[in-house]
N, C-alpha and C positions, 0 to 999 in steps of 0.2 A: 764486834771489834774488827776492822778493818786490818789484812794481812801486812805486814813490811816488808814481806820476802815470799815471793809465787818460784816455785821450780820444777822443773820439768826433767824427770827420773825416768832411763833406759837400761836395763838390762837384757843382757842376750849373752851371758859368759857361760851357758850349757844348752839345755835342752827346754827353757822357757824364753818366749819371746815377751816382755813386758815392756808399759808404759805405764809413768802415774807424773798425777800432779799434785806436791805438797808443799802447804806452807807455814810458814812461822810466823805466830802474833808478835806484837808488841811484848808481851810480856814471857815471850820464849817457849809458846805453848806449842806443840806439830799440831796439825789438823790435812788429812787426807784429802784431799776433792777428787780423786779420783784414782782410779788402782785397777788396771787390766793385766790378766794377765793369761796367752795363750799356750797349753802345755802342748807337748810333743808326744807324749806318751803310747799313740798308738802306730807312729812312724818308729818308732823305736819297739817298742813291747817283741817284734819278731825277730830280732838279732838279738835279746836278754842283755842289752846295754845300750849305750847312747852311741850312736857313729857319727863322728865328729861332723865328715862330710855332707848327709841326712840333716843335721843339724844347723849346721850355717846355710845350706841352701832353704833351708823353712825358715831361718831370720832373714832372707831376703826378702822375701813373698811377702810377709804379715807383718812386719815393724811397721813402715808407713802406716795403715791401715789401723795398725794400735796409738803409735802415735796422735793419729788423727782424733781414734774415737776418746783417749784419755783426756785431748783439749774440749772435745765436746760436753765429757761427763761432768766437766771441773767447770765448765760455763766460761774458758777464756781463751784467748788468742797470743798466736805467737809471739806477739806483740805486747802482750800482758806480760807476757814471764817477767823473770829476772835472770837468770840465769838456765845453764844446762846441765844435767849431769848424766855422767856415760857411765857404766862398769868399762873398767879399762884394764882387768885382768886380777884378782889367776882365773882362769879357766882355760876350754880351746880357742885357739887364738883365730879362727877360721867364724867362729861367733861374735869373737871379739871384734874382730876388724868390724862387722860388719852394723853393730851397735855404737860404736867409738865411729865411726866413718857420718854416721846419722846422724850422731849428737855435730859434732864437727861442723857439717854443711848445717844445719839450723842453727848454730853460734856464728856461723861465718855470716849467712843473710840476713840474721836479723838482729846482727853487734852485741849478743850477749855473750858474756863471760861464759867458759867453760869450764867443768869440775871432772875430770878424772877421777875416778871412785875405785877402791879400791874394793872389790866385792865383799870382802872379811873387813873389813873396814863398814860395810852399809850393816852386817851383822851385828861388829861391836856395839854400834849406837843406835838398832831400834828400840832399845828397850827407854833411853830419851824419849823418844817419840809414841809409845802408847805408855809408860808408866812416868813420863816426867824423872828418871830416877838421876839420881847424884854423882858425881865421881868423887870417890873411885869406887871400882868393882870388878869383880871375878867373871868372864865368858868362858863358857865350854862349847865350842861347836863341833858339833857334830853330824856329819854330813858324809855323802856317799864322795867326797873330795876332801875333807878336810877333816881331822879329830886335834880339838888343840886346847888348853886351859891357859886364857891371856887373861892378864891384869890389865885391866881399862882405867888407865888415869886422867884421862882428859882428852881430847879433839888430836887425834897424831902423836896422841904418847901411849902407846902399846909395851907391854913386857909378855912376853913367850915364855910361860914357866913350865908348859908342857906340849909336847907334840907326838900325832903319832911315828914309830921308827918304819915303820912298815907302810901294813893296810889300813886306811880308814876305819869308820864303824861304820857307816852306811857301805862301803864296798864289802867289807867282811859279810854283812848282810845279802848282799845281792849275790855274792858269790855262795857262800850256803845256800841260797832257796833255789843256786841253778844246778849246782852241786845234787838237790834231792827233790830234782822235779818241779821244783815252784815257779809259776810266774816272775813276771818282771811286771813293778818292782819288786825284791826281792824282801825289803823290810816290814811292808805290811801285811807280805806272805809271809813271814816265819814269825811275827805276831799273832797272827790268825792261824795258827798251825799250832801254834806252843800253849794258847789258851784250852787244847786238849791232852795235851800231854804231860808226862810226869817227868817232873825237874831235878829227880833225883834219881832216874835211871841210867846216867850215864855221868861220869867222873872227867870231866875237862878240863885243860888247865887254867890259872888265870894269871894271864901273862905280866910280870913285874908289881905281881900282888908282895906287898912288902919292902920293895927299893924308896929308899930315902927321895931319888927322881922322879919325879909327877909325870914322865912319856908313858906314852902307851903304846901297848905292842898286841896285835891280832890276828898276823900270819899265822901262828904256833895253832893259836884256839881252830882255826881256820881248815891246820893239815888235818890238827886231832877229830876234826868233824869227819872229815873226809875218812878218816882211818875207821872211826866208829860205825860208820855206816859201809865201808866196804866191806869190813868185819861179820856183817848181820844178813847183808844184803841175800837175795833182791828184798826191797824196802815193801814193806805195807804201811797203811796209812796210820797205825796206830805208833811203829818205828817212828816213820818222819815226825811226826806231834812233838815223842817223846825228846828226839835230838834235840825239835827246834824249842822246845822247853828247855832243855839242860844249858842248849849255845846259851839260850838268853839271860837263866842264871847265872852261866859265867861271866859273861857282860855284864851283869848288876854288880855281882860281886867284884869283880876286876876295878869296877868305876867308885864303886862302895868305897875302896882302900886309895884307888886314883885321889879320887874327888875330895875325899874326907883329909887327906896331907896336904892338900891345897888350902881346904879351910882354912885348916889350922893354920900356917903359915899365913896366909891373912889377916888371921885374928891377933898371929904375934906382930905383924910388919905395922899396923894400924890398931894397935892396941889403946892409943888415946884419943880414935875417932867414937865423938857419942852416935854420930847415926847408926844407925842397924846395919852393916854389911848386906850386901847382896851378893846373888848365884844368879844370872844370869844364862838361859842355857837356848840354846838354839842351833837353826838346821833342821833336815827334816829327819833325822832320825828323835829329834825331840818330840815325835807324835806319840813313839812308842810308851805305852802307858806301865809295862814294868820299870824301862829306865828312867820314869817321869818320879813312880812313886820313892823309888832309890834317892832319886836327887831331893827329892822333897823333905823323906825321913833325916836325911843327911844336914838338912839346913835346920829342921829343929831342931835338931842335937847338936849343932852347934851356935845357935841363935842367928841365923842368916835368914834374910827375904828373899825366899823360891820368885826368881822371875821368867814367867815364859810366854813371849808373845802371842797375840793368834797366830796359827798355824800358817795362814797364810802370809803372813809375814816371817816366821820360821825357815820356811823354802823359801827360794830363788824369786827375786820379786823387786819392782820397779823403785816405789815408795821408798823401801830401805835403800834407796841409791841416790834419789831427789833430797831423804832426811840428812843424809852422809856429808852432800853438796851446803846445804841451810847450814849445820852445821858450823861445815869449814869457812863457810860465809862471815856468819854472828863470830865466832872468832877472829875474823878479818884475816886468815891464809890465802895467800893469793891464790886466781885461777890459774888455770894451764894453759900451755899455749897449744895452737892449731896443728902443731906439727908432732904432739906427744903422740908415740908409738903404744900400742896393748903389749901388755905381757903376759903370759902364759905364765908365769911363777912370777907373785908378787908377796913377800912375807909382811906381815903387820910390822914386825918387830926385826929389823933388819941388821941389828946388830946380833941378833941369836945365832947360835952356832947351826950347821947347814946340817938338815937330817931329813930325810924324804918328805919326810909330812911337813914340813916349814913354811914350804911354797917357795922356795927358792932353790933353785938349777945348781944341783952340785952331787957329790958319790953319799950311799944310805953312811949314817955315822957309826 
């Protein structure tokens, strides 16, 4: 079946440079032609976090370059497309320009329509694109920028029913493993650290285990690491294991009571939808295989369909940005114009009240 819509998907809102080209059949199906994606990981790995600066100068050098080889993999030309789509924020905006600046100039010479994407936005809806799935439904993202539990009711209708106050879950992550010697990343270090340790050696807390409110909070967990191990120190390998066992049960558990009051509140707001509800979960800390089986357990107990992309669509990645644009297309949302600026704080749900984790520029709540 011949495609009715070819897009051409750029991200660059951190420390991944991406291109892909994705299309939409006839009958509303995604199919991928292509998907590059080049990490940054080892320009970063020796400062144990992303520099901004570091950053956008490596999206200058390799976007072209990806660009190019994405229209090769996909077998079309710029002149094939239909449209562009840029991430066009939140992230740093030093990456941003410089992804949004690209898509820009290839929409200006070759008169296609541009799509500003909103990167939490290219998240909400990959699960469309490799599960076909329905709206409405429940996203958790979870990422070293972002921790948030949104209601996905359709193309641009977002609700914000939970955010972090604080830290992330992937930055609580990275801050632990730098906190007790580990590499960067941080998250697949204190996974592979906690797979030896015992989970019940050390008492954490678990922040807003029990509040009626679905935010999340991970500074607290975050100090009490820090206390535990200055407490013991100096650390030996069988300490750090144990920590990073204990942090991560408290993360299960913390998300256990999160996650599970979301359910439920789903199951009451749509209690006369017959499809099966979905849990959508994504980001890269969704690689983590205790917080996977948490959320797993969590949807058959409450009769929910566990959805989680490949991994590589879970992280920072092009495709989910091309999918976002097809999307906003097939719903007939207009494009944007040549002259929209990046933002560095862009919330899904923009009527939500302003609390650091939101993605929108204002004091913590």
């Amino acid at each position: 079946m011949t495609p009715f819509l070819r897009i051409l998907g750029i991200e660059t809102s951190c420390d991944e440079t991406a291109a892909a080209v994705v299309c939409r059949h006839e009958d509303g199906r995604g199919e991928t032609l292509s998907d590059v994606v080049l990490s940054q990981l080892d320009e970063h790995s020796a400062y144990g976090g992303v520099v901004p600066e570091i950053a956008a100068r490596a999206h200058v050098e390799a976007l072209d370059g990806l660009v190019e080889e994405a229209l090769v993999q996909a077998k079309v030309s710029l002149s094939e497309i239909d449209a562009v789509a840029a991430t066009a924020g939140p992230g740093l905006i030093g990456g941003l320009i410089v992804g949004l600046m690209t898509g820009k100039a290839i929409a200006r010479v070759t008169g296609k329509p541009l799509f500003a994407i909103n990167h939490l936005e290219g998240h909400a809806l990959t699960a469309r694109l490799t599960d076909g799935l329905a709206f409405p439904y429940l996203m958790l993202l979870v990422s070293g920028g972002h921790t948030q539990l949104v209601l996905v009711r359709g193309v641009g209708e977002y609700e914000r029913w939970g955010t972090t106050i604080d830290d992330a879950l992937g930055e609580a992550f990275d801050k632990t493993a730098k906190l007790l010697g580990l590499p960067y990343p941080g998250g697949p270090a204190v996974e592979r650290a906690a797979q030896e340790g015992d989970p019940d050696r050390f008492t954490l807390p678990r922040p807003l285990v029990g509040e009626a409110r679905l935010d999340f909070s991970f500074s607290g967990l975050k100090t009490a690491v820090r206390q535990a191990a200055t407490a013991i120190g100096p650390l030996s390998d069988k300490d750090v294991a144990d920590i990073c066992a204990s942090f991560q049960k408290a993360i299960s558990r913390t998300l256990q009571d999160r996650i599970g009051r979301g359910l439920a509140r789903f199951r009451a707001q749509y209690a006369d939808n017959r499809v099966q509800p979905a849990l959508v979960v994504a980001g890269g800390v969704a690689a983590n295989q205790e917080i996977r089986r948490t959320l797993q357990a969590l949807c058959l107990e409450y009769g929910f369909r566990f959805v989680a992309p490949p991994m590589r669509l879970c992280t920072d990645n092009a495709a989910m940005i091309a999918w976002a644009g097809l999307e906003r297309m097939a719903a007939e949302l207009p494009s944007d114009p040549l002259d929209i600026q990046p933002r560095s704080r862009w919330p899904l749900d923009m009527s939500a009240q302003t609390v650091l984790g939101s993605g929108k520029r204002g004091a913590k709540a």
